[in-house]
N, C-alpha and C positions, 0 to 999 in steps of 0.2 A: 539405369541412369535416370536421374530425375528431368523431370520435362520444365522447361522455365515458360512463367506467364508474365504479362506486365506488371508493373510495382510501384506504389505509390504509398506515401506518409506523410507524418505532418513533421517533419524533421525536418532541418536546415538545407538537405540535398535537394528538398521537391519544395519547400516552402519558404519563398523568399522573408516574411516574416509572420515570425506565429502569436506578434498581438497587436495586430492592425487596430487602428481608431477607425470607429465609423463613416463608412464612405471612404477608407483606403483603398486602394489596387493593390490586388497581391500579386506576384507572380507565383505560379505553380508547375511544378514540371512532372512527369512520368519517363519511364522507362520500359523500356519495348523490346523484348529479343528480335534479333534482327532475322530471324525466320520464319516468325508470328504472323506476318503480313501474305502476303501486298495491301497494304489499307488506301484505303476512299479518302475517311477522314477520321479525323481524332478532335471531340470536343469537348469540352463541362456543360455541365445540365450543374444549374443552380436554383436555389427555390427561393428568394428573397420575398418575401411578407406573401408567400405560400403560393407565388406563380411563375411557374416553371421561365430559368434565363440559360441561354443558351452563348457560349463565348468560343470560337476556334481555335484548337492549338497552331500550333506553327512548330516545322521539322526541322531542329538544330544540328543535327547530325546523328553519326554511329563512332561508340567509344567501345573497345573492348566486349564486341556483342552484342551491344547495347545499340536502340535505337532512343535520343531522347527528342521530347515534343512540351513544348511551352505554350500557356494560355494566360490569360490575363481575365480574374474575378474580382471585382468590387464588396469590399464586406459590408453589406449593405443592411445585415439583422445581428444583433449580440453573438448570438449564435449563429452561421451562416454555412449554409451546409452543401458541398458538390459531391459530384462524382465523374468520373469518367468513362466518356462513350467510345469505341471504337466500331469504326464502320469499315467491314473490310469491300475488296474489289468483289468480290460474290455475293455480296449479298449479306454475310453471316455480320448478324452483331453482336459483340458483347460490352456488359455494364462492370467499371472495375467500381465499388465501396470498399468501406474496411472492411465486409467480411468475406471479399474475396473477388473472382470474378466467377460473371454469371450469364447466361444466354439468355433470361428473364429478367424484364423491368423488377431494379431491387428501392429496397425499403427506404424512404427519408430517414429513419433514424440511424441506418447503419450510413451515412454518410460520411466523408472526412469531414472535417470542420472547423471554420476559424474561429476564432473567441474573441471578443475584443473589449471584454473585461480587463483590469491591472492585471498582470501575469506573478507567477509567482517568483518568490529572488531566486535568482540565478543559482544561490549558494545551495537549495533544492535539490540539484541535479547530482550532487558532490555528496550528497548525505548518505551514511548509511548509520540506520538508527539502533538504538540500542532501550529495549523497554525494561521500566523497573517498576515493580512492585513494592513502595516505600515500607513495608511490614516486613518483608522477605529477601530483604537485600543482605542489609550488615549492619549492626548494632555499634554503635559508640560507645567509650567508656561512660559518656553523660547520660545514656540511658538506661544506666542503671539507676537512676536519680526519679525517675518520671512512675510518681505511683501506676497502679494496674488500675485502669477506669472500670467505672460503675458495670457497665456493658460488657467485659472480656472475661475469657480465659484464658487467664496465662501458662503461654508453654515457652519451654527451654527451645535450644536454636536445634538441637537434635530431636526435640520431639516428634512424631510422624507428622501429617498434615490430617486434618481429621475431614472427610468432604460430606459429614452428613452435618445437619441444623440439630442445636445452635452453632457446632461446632464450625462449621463452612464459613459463615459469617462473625461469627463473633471468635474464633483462634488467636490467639494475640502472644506475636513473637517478638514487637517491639524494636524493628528495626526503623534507624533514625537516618535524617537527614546528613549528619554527619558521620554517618556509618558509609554513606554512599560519596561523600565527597573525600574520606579515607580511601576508597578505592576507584579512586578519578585514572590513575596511573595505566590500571587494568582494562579501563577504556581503550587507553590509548594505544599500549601496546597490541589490543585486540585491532584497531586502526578505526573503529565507530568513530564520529564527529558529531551523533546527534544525541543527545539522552532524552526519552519521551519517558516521564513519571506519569504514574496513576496519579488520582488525586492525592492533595497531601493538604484537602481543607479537613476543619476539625469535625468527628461524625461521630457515629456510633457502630461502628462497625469496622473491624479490619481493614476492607476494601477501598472506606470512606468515599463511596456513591450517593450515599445519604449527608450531604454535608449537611453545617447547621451554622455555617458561614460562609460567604466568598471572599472574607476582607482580611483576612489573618488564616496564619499556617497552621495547623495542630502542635500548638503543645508537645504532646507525646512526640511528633517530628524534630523540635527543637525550637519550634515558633519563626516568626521571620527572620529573626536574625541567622538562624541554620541556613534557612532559603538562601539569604543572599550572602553567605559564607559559600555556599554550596553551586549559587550560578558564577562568583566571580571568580572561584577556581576552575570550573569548567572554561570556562572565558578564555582564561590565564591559556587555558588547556589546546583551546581552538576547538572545541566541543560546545555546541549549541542545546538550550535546553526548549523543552514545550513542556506545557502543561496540560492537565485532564480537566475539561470542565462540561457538566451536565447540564445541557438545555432544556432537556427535556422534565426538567422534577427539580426537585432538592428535599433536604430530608425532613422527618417530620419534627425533627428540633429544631429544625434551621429560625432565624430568628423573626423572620419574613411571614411562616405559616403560625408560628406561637401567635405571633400579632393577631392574624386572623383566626384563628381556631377560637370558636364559641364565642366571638364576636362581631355579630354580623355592621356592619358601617365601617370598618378599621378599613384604612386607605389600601391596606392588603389584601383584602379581601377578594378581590379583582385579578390577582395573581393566579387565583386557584381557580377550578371547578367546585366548588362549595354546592352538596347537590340538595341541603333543606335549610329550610329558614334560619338555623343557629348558629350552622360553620360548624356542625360537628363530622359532618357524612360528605365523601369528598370521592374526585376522581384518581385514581393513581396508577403508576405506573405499571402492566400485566397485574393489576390489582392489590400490589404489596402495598400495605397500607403505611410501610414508613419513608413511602417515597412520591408524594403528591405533585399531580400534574400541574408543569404551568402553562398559564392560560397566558399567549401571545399576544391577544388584543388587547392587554393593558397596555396602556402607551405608558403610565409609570412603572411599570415590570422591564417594558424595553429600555427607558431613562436609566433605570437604576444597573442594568445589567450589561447591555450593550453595545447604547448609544451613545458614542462620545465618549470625549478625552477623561471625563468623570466616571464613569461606567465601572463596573467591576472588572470587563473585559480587558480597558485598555488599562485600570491599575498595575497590572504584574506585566504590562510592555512595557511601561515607562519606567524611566528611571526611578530609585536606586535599583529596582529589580531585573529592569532590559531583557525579560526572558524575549524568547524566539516566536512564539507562535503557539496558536491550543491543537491538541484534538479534541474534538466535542463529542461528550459519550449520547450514544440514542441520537444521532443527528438523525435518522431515517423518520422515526417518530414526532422530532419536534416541533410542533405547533400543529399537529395532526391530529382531530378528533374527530370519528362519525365524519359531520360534511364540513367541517371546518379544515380546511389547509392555511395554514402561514407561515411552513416552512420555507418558501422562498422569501416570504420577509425577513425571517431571522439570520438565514444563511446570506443572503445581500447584505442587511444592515451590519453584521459580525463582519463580512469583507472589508465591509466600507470601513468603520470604525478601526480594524486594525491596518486600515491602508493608509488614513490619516495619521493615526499613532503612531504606526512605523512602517512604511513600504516593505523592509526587508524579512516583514514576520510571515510564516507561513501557517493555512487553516484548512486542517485536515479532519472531515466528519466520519465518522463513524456507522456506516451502511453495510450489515454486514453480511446482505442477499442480493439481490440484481440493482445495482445505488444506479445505473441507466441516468434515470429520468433526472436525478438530482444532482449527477455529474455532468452538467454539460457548460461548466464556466463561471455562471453566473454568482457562483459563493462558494465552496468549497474546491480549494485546489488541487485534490485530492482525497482519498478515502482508505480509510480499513475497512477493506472489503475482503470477501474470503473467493466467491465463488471466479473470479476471474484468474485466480492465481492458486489458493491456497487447496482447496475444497479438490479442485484434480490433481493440484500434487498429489495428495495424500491417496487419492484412488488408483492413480497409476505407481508409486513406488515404495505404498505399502505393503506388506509381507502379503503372500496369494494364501489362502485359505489351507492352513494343515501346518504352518511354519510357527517359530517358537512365540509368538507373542498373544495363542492362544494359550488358554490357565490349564490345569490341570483335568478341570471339566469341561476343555472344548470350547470353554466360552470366550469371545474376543475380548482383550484386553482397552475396548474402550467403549465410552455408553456407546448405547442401540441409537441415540440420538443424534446420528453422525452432522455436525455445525447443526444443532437445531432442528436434523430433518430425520423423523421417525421413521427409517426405513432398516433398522437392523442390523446396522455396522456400515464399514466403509465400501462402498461402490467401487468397484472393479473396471479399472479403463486401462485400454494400452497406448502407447505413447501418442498414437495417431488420436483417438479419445482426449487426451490431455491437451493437446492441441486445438482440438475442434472444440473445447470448451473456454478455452482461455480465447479462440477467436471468439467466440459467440457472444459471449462476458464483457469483449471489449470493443467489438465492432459499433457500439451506441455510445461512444464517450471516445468527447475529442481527443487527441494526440496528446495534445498541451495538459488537459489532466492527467488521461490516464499514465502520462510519468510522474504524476506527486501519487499514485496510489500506493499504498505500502504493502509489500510483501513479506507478511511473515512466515514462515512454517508451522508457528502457533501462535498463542497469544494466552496472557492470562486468564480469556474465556474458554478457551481450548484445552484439550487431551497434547502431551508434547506428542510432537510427529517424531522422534527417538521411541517412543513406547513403541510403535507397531511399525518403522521401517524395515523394510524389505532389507536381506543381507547387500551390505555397501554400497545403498540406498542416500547414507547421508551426507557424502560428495556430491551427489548429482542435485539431490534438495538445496543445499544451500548455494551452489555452484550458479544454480538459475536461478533464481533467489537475486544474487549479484549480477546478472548478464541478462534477465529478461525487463522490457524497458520496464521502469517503477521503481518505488525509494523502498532496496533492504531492511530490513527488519531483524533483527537478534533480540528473542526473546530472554531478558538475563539469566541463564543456567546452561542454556542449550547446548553453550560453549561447552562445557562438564559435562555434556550426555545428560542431564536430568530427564527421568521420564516422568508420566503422571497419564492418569486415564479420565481424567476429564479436568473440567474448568479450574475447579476448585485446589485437586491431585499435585494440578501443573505449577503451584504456587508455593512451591518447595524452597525453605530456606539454601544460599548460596551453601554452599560446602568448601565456602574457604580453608585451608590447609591441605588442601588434595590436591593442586596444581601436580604436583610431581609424580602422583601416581601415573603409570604408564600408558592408561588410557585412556586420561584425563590430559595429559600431555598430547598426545597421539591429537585428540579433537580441538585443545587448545591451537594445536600450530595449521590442523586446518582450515581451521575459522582465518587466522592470520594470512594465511596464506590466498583464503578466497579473498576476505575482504580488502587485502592489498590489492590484487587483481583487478576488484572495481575501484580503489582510489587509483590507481595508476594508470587507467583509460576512461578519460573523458566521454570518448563516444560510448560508453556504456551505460552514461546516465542521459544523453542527451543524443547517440546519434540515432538514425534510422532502426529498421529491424525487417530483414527478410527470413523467410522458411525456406532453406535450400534444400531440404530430405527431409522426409515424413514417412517414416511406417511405422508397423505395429509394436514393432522394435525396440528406437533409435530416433532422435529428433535432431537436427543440425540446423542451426540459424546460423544469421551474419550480421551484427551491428557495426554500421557502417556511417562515415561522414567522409567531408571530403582532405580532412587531417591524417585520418588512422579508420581500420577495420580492424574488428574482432571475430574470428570463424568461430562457433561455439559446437561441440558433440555431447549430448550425453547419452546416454543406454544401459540397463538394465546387463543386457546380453553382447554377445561377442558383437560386434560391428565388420562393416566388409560392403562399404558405399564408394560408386564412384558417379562423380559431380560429370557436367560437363563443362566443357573449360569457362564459360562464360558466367556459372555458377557461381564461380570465387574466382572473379581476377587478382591479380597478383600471388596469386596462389603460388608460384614458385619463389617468393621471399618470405616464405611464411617462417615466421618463430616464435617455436613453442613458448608455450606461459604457464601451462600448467597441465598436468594431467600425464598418463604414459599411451600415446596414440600414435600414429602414420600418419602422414600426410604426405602422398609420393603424387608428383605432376608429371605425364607422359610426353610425348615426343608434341602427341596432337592437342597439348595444354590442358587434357581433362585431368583430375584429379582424384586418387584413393584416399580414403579414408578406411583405416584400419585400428584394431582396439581388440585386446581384452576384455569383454566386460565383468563386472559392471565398469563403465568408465563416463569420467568427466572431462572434459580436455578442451582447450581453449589455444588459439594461435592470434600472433599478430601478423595484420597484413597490411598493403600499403593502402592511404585512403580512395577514395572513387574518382576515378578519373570524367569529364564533364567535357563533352565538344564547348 
């Protein structure tokens, strides 16, 4: 039977408001099993401009097991960070932070945390997104019109994907804007709300990360009139679009670097690292020479890009385009050089600008190793990050060593370079592993972000997580995906099983006319089915989240507010958990939502959990009850 400790978040049940103005009073609560005790006392320990304040709880009562205790914190720094102390009658202390509880004084950065930056819109919480690859989507009949550019190889929509140079980058399948707003339909029925494109400025390359404008669409796309053919049917649709925009570089055609290249004085010049007298030798991005670093401390680089209502940023918020919000590619790297940081200038000043342009836009960077430090409020609402979510999926519900997604020679079916890290394929963790890494991942990033991070299974930089999952493996992947807090992610193919064994692999033209095949159906009405799961419970983008069972197994949480709970199971292997009653209250009104599980409640209100596995399975319960 699992053992319950006390619980705290930054959710609506413990957090009276999660975007206090400076010098607000927050109210903050915890929850206490009522046989945890006899306590002393219960306080916060806060660090306000890095010296330690201390505030009393006060004992509200016992609900359902629960003991609850309320304190009162002043957010007194942007970032403002507590924890809670518990002093029992003996003697014994312990420290609750997010990563847990602890009998040792724990860290400032794993603290909870308020933010009292603009928060992100609401409409955030409700999203699950859907990524596209404007090459690799769906062709229009107009883009049979658009010659083959200087820089491509043209292939047919069946051709293979080819993942070696020139071919990785320069492939060209020619899929348009209006190939993608033909299949707006597909969105919907799938239930996405959010469509995140790659960039779709004009470049030299497939991927167009090298653009060679910010001001206009590609051509080859359909030009702007596509774009805004393409956002006002979404619109129409109740589908939100974001765009891809690179802070960190632009390409070497871009019109910005022509200006400056081999002439030194051009008001551009200031943009770049330009490293000898002429402007020919330059800094760039991991050194590819067609992708030149920019240099932040031009205050006309910032003018031109993303300060203000004139900026290129807030262009494609405003009308006629009204899109939704960027993600910003290389956010991790931007304005980062040797001992130069002005990453927090660029990511505040991009906040600001699309806060004044439109409140309801959302800006989500691009980090895509420990984003910690840069996620804590101040600019980014969120992240594409891997290792908090994505990096342990894939180690725990990956196929185990000898199953079929090694080749013929034994060799695993995806690079040695598993997200970027040269260790030989994918790392081996069991459920309680997946756990202890996605806490670890997220105990440094406040509440309030860490639900705009995005969870994908893959991404266009990635191998699909279909190539090497573990046998029925890909209900529990996407299932948590929707139910663990953070904004969904549907990489466009996934839905079809698409595999691919790395970055390049995973950039497979859609295979429309195969809905109907039976396996393709079969994964189609999954997807549907999960992702209605998350639009049809609120508390899954916005409430709490507790670990009710943890083993090597089997993982069972609860998102909870005080509307509705969701129980969540997933497992690999058979399941055979029993909670004690206080674990899941309301547990005897629980109903099912998805999955084929047990949930039997005994006389003395603890509860079974039972399953075939592999299994995914989800119940609704009633919300948390509060003295």
């Amino acid at each position: 039977m699992t053992h319950l400790t006390p619980h705290h978040d930054g959710s609506p049940l413990y957090v009276s408001n999660s975007a206090p103005a400076l010098g607000d009073t927050v109210r903050v609560r915890v929850r206490i099993p009522s046989d945890y005790g006899p306590l002393a006392a219960v306080r916060t320990r806060s660090n306000p401009d890095h010296e330690p304040a201390w505030s009393a709880a006060v004992r509200l009562g016992v609900v359902d097991g629960w003991e609850w205790w309320e304190a009162e914190i002043v957010a007194a720094n942007p970032r403002h960070g507590y924890r809670w102390l518990f002093v029992h009658e003996d003697g014994t202390v312990h420290w609750l932070n997010q990563s847990g509880l602890h009998t040792l004084e724990t860290l400032d950065a794993e603290d909870f945390a308020l933010v009292t930056s603009p928060p992100p819109p609401a409409w955030m919480h409700d999203a699950v997104m859907y990524q596209v690859f404007p090459d690799r989507f769906a062709r229009s009949p107009q883009a049979d019109a658009h010659p083959t550019p200087d820089w491509a190889i043209a292939a047919s929509w069946d051709t293979p994907v080819d993942p070696v140079l020139p071919g990785r980058s320069q492939q060209f399948y020619g899929g348009d804007l209006d190939g993608i707003t033909a299949h707006l339909d597909h969105l919907v029925e799938l239930g996405v709300n959010l469509l995140y494109l790659t960039p779709i400025f004009p470049a030299a390359s497939n991927h167009r990360y090298d653009a060679s404008s910010f001001l206009s669409v590609d051509p080859l796309l359909g030009g702007d009139d596509a774009y805004l053919r393409l956002i006002e049917a979404a619109h129409a649709r109740g589908i939100r679009i974001i765009g891809d925009l690179t802070s960190n570089h632009s390409g070497d055609r871009h019109e910005w670097f022509q200006a400056a290249l081999g002439h030194p004085g051009a008001p551009e010049e200031e943009f770049y690292y330009f490293t000898d007298d002429v402007n020919t030798e330059y800094i760039s991005w991991l050194g590819t020479p067609t992708l030149p670093k920019f240099n932040w401390a031009s205050q006309e680089l910032r003018r031109r890009f993303i300060d203000g209502a004139d900026s290129v940023v807030a262009k494609w918020l405003r009308p006629p385009y009204s899109t939704d919000g960027w993600r910003i590619d290389v956010a991790n790297m931007t304005g980062r050089l040797g001992d130069i940081d002005l990453n927090a200038d660029v990511r505040q000043l991009l906040q600001r600008t699309m806060h004044e342009v439109n409140s309801e836009t959302v800006l989500l960077g691009e980090s895509t190793n420990d984003a910690a430090s840069d996620l804590q409020g101040d600019g980014w609402h969120g992240a594409m990050t891997y290792p908090s979510f994505t990096r342990p999926l894939w180690a725990w519900l990956s196929a185990p060593t000898g199953a079929p997604y090694l080749n013929a020679e034994g060799e695993e079916l995806t690079e040695p370079w598993f997200f970027g890290q040269p260790i030989g394929g994918i790392p081996r963790y069991t459920a309680s592993e997946f756990v202890a890494a996605v806490t670890r991942f997220t105990a440094s990033i406040p509440w309030r972000v860490r639900l705009g991070n995005m969870q994908p299974l893959d991404t266009h930089d990635t191998a699909r997580f279909a190539t090497n999952a573990a046998p029925g493996a890909i209900p529990l992947a996407v299932g948590l995906s929707m139910t663990l807090p953070g904004v969904p992610v549907v990489f466009a193919g996934d839905e079809f099983g698409l595999i691919g064994t790395d970055g390049e692999a995973s950039r497979t033209p859609m295979p429309w006319g195969t809905e109907d095949e039976p396996e393709v159906a079969a994964r189609l009405a999954l997807y549907r089915s999960l992702i209605g799961l998350r639009r049809a419970h609120p508390v899954l983008g916005t409430g709490g989240m507790r670990w009710v069972h943890v083993d090597d197994d089997a993982i069972v949480f609860i998102r909870e507010s005080e509307e509705e709970s969701v129980l969540v199971v997933a497992s690999l292997r058979d399941v055979d958990v029993v909670l004690e009653a206080a674990a899941v209250p309301g547990a005897e009104a629980a109903v099912a939502l998805v999955g084929d599980a047990q949930l039997a409640v005994d006389e003395d209100g603890a509860s079974r959990l039972s399953a075939t596995g592999p299994v995914f399975a989800a119940w609704a319960l009633p919300g948390v009850a509060q003295p």
